[in-house]
TORTORKE-423403 format. One record per residue: x, y, z of N, C-alpha, C in turn. Coordinates in steps of 0.05 Angstrom, whole numbers, plus 5000, padded with zeros to 4 digits. Example, Ala and Ser with C-alpha at 12.3 -4.5 7.8 and 13.67 -1.06 7.14 Angstrom:
residues 2
526448865156524649105156526449345156;525749555142527349795143525850015157;
end
This chain:
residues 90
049975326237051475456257049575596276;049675586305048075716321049675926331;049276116328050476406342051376316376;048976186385049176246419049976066429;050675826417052975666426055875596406;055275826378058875786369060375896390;062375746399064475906413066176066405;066176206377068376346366066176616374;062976616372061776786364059476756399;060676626419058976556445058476956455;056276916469054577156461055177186499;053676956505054076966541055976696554;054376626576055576346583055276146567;056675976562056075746553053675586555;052275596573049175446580047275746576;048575856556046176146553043976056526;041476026535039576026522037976156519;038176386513037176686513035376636479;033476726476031676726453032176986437;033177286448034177506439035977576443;036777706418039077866427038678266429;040578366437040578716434040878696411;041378956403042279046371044379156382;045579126398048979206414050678896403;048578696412050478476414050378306393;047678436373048278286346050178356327;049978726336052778856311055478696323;055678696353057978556365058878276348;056878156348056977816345056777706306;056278026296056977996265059278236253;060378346279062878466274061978766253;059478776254058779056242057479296256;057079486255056179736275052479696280;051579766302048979816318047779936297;049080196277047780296251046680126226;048379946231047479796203045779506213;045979466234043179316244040379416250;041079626260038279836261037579826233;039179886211037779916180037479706166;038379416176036979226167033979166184;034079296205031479226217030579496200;030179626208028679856183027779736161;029679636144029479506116027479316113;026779196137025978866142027178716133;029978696133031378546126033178326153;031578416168032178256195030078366217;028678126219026378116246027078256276;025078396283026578566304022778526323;023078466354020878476370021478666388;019278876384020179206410017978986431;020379096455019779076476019679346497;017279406492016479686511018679876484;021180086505022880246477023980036470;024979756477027879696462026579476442;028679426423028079306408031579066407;028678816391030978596407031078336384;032678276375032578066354032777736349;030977646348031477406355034277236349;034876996366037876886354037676696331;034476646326034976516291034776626280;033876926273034377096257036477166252;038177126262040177196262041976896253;041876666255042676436254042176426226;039276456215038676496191040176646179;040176786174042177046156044176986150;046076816176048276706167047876426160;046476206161045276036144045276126115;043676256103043376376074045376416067;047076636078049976646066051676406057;051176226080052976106068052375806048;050275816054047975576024050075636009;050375835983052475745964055175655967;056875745989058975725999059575425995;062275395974064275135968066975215979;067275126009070675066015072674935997;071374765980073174625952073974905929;073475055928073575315908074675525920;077375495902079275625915078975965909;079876095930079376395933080376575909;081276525897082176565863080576505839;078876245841077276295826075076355839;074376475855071476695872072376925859;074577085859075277325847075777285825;075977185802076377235779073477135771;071676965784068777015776068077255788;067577375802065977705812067877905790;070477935779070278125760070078055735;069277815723067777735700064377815708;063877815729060477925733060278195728;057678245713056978485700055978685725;
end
């Protein structure tokens, strides 16, 4: 999945080939707060390139992340047995 041309998750125009994103428009485009992308960039848990003050994340880094996630991910396995494996996990 590419962030900058999913259209559920389109960032700019459609012909937008932008190589960065803000940390405005990545919390935007993963539906989580500017705080908790700042602390994955903190963490190094997501690649971040300062430019002069701002700091800017690339869109495979971000492509990646959600890549990984979803490597284990089986749409055949139904949402019932995902939850009754996580409270059998210790």
């Amino acid at each position: 999945m590419n962030i900058a041309t999913s259209p559920e998750l389109m960032v700019g125009k459609p012909d937008d080939s932008r190589l960065v994103l803000s940390i405005a428009e990545v919390a935007n485009c993963l539906g989580v707060s500017d705080d908790l992308v700042y602390e994955f960039v903190h963490q190094r848990r997501l690649p971040c390139l300062r430019l002069g003050r701002r700091l800017v994340i690339p869109v495979r880094a971000v492509d990646a992340i959600i890549d990984e996630c979803l490597a284990g991910f089986d749409p055949e396995v139904p949402l019932s047995a995902l939850q009754a494996r996580r409270r059998r996990e210790p």
